[in-house]
N, C-alpha and C positions, 0 to 999 in steps of 0.2 A: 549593408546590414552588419549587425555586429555579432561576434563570435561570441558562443554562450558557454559560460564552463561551471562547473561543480565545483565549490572549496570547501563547503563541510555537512558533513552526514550526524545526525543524531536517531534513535532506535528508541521505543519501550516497544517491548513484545514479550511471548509467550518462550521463547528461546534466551532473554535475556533482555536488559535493560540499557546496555553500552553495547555499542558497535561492533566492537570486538569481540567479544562474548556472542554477539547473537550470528557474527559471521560463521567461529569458530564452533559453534552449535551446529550450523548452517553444512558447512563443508563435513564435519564428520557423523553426518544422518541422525542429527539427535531430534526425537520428536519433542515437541511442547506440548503435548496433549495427556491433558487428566481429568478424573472426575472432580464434578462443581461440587465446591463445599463453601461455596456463599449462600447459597439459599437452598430449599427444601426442594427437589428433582421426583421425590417420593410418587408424582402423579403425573409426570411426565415419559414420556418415549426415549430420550437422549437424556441421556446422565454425565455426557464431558461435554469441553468445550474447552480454547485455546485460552488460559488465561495468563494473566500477568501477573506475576509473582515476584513478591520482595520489593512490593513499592511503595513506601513511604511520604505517601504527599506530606504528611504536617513538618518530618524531617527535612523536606525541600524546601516549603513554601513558606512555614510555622501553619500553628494551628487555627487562628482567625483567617488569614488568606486562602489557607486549604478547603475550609467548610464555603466558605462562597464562593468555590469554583466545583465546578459536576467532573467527575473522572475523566470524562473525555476531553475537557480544558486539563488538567491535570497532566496525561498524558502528553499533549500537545506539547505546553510551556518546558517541561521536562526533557520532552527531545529536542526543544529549538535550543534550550542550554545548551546542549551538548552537541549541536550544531555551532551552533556561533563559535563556541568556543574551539573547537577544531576546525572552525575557518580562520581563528586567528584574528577577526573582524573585532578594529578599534573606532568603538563607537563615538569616541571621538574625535576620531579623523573620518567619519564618512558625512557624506551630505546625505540627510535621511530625508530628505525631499525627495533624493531617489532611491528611496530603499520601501519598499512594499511591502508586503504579506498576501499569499495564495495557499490558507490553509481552509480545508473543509470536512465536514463531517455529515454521516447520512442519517444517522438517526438524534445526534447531537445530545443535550441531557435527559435524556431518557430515564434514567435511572433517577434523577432529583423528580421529575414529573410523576414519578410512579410512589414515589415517598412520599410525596406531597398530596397524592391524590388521596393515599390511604388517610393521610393527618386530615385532609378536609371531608373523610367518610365519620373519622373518630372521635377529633376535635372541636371539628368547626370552620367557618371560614376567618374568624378573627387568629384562627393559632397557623395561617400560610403566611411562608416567607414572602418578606417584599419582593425579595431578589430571586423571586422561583422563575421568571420570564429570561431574566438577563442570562440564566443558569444554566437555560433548557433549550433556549435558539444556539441554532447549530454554528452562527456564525461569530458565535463568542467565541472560541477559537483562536480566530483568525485576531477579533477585536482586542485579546490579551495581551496575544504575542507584538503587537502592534502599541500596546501602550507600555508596557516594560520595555519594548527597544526604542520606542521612541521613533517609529515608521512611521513618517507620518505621510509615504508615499500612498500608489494605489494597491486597496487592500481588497481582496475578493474571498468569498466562500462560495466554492464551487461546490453543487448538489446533484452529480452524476449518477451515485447510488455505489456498488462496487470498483467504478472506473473513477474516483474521487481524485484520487494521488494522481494518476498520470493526465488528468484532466486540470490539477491543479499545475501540475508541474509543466506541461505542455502548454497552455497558457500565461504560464511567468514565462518560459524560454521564447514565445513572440512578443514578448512585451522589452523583453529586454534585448531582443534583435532588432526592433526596430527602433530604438533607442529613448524609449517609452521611462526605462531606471537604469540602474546601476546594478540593486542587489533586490533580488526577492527572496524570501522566507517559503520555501513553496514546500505541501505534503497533504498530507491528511491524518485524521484521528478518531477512534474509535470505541466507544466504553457498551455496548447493548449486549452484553450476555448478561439480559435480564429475565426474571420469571415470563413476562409475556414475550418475548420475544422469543424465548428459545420455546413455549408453547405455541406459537404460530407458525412459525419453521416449521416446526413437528410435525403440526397438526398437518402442511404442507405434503407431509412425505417428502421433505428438504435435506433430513437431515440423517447422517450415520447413527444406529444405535449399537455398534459394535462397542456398548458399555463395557464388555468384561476385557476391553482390550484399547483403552485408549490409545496407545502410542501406535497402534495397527487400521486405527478408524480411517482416515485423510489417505485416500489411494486414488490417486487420477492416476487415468489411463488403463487403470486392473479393472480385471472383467469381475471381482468380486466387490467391488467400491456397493457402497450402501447409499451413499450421499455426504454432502458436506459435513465438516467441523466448526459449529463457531469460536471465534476468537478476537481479542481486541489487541489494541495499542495503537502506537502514530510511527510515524516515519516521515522525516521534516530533511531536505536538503536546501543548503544554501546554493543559488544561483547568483552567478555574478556575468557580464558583460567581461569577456578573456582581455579586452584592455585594463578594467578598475583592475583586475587581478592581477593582472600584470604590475602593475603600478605598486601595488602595495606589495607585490613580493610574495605571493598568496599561495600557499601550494594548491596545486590543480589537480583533481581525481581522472577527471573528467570533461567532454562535452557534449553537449546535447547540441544534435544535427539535426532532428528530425518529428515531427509531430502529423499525428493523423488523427482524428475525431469524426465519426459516423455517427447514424442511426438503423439500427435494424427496421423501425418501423412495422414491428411485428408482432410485439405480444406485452404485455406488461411483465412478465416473468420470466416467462419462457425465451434462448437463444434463435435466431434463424436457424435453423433445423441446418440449413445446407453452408450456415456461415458467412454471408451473404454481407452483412454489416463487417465485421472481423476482417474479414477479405481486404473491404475497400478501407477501411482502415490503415491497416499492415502498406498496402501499397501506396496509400499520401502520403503516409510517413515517409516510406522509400521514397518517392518523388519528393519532396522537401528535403529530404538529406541528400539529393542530388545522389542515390548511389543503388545499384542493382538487388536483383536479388541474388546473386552470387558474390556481393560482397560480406553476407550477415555471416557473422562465426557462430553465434548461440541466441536462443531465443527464450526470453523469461516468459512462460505459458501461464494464461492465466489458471488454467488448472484448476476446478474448485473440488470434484471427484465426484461430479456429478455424473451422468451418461449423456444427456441430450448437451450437456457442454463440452465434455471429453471432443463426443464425434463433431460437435458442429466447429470445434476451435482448430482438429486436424486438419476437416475436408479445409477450412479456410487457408490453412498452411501448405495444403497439397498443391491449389488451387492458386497462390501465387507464384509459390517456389518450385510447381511444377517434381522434377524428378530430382532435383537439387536439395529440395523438403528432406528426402530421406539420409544428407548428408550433415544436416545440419544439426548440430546436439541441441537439444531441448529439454530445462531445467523445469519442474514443478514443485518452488520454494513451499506449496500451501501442504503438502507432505507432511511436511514438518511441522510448517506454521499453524496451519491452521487458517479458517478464509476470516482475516482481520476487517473485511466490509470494507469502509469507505478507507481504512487505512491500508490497505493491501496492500494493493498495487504502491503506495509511496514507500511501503517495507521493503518490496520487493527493487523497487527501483535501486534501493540503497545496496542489496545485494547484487545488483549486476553492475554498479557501480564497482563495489569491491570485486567484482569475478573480473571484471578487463584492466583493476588496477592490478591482481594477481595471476592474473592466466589460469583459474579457477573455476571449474565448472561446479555447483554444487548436486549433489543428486538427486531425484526422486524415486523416495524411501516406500515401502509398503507393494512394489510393480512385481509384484510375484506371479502372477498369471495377466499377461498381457492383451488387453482386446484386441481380438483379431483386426477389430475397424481400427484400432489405434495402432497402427505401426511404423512406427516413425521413432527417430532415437532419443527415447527419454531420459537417459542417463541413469539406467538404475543402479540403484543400490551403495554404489559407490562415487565421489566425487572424482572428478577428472580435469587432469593438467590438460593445459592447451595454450596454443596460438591466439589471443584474442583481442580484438582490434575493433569489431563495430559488435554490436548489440542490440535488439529490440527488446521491448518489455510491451506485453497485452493484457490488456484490463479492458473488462468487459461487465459492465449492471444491467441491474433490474429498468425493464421500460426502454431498454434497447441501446444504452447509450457504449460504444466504442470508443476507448482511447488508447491509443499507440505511443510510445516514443521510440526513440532511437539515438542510442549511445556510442561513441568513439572515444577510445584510450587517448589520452590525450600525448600528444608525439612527445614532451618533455617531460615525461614521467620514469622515475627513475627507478 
């Protein structure tokens, strides 16, 4: 089997748009959450939501390119830039026979769908774009990124729901263990903080209305949490095989040991109450990465600040790590972030990526009165130095789907 490693991380989010920026957001507790002033909220429950600010598609892409892509291709192609590019990777020099693409999104163009639907309420059906299908399926994405690099490997769009990223990325790392590619493009991406979407949420009782207080709304763990934050962007990691890497001289963040994938098989929305999916998740991972539960330093919680997920993501923690759970710090990046959906967890990943390249715990912000069910060390308020050597990252969607990874500093990291 082949050794799986990281060489480059690229970000859009609500914390910032480059890596570094959204790290440095990340470690000193800066929230991304404000009120929406894209569209009229006026009739709506929830007035914020995690957005992505200071993003210039037509400056990227120009302005013909940019209109025929939906923001969440937008987002995508823009963090794979900024991936590639800080792997270093010459396209050149690779055989792109074995170079892939494992990007996905959950609701995909949503927002051209929703454009389009009004132009065919107001116009007609002669004034819809040709290119409204190409725009609006989820797995254009993946199809972009794939014809700008010239992948002509195997290309997937995984449709997990919130466990997108580490379903995508957990899936490139067997593929490229078993000597399947070389490099995969792996993440996810995410543009739905749209008028119906954030009215459905709502309408759920899904979401936080602590309107007069955005940067306070995203509290996992606190007993005064209201519900989630939405938010978008992508988070794209390059994947390579630690021999190409080697090879080309490639600096290494990272490597992924370890993958776990469940089903709750319990509710279309709602978590296993007792964790039950999560659980066995957490511990495949473990077993695939060949290493204990007394090996993990810190765990990236999926965390959304929900209650029914707060408690069921704990018992699941409790429940493999036993008495060991309450030594192990526990970060809740979506504090900050905000819950990016199908991009999350591939944001987050990229975050725990940088916490074992820096010995960095980042915090979770807003843990001002702690659930009693919730007690376990969540790291608040403040980010925290450390020891850190192995890692999990949990992500957890709608319709039950679990995906785990599991992260190791890589030994030649400097």
């Amino acid at each position: 089997m082949e050794r799986v490693a990281i060489t480059g991380l690229g970000v859009i989010s609500p914390l910032g748009n480059q890596v570094e920026l959204f790290w440095d957001q990340l470690v000193h507790g800066k929230s991304g959450i404000s009120i929406i002033d894209t569209f009229d909220t006026s009739r709506h429950k929830t007035k914020i939501a995690g957005l992505v600010r200071d993003f210039d598609a037509e400056a990227m892409f120009g302005r013909k390119e940019a209109r025929r892509m939906d923001r969440f291709c937008q987002f995508a192609l823009a963090a794979t830039d900024q991936a590639v590019a800080d792997a270093g990777l010459n396209l050149e020099q690779i055989d792109k026979e074995r170079m892939g693409v494992y990007v996905g999104s959950g609701t995909g163009g949503i927002e051209t769908l929703l454009a389009q639907s009004r132009l065919l309420q107001e116009r007609g059906a002669e004034r819809i774009s040709p290119v409204l299908v190409p725009m609006m399926i989820s797995n254009m994405a993946a199809a972009m990124i794939s014809i700008k690099y010239g992948a002509v490997g195997p290309t997937l769009s995984p449709v997990t729901a919130c466990s997108i990223g580490n379903t995508s990325i957990g899936e490139a790392y067997r593929l490229i263990a078993s000597g399947g590619a070389d490099i995969i493009i792996a993440g996810g991406t995410e543009a739905a903080i749209t008028d119906i979407s954030l009215a459905s949420f709502g309408n759920a009782t899904a979401l936080s209305t602590r309107n007069d207080e955005p940067t306070k709304a995203s509290r996992p763990f606190d007993t005064n949490r209201d519900g989630f934050v939405m938010a978008e962007g992508a988070g794209i990691l390059i994947l390579e095989s630690l021999n190409h890497a080697k090879r080309r001289s490639a600096r290494i963040y990272a490597e992924i040991i370890g993958y776990g994938a469940t089903s709750d098989a319990y509710h279309i929305v709602a978590t296993h109450p007792e964790g039950n999916g999560a659980y066995r998740a957490m511990k495949l991972a473990l077993k695939e990465a060949d290493i204990k539960p007394q090996d993990v330093d810190v765990i990236s919680a999926h965390a959304t600040s929900t209650e029914a997920g707060d408690w069921s993501e704990t018992k699941a923690i409790k429940k493999l790590f036993g008495e060991q759970a309450y030594q192990i710090p526990i970060t809740a990046n979506k504090s900050m972030s905000g819950h990016m959906l199908g991009a999350a967890s591939a944001v987050e990943a990229v975050a725990l990526v940088k916490s074992l390249e820096q010995g960095i715990i980042p915090p979770t912000i807003n843990l001002d009165t702690p659930d009693p069910v919730c007690d376990l060390d969540y790291v608040p308020h403040q980010a925290r130095q450390a020891k850190l050597r192995i890692g999990i990252s949990n992500s957890f969607g709608f319709g039950g789907h679990n995906a785990v990874i599991v992260l190791k500093a890589h030994e030649g990291r400097t």
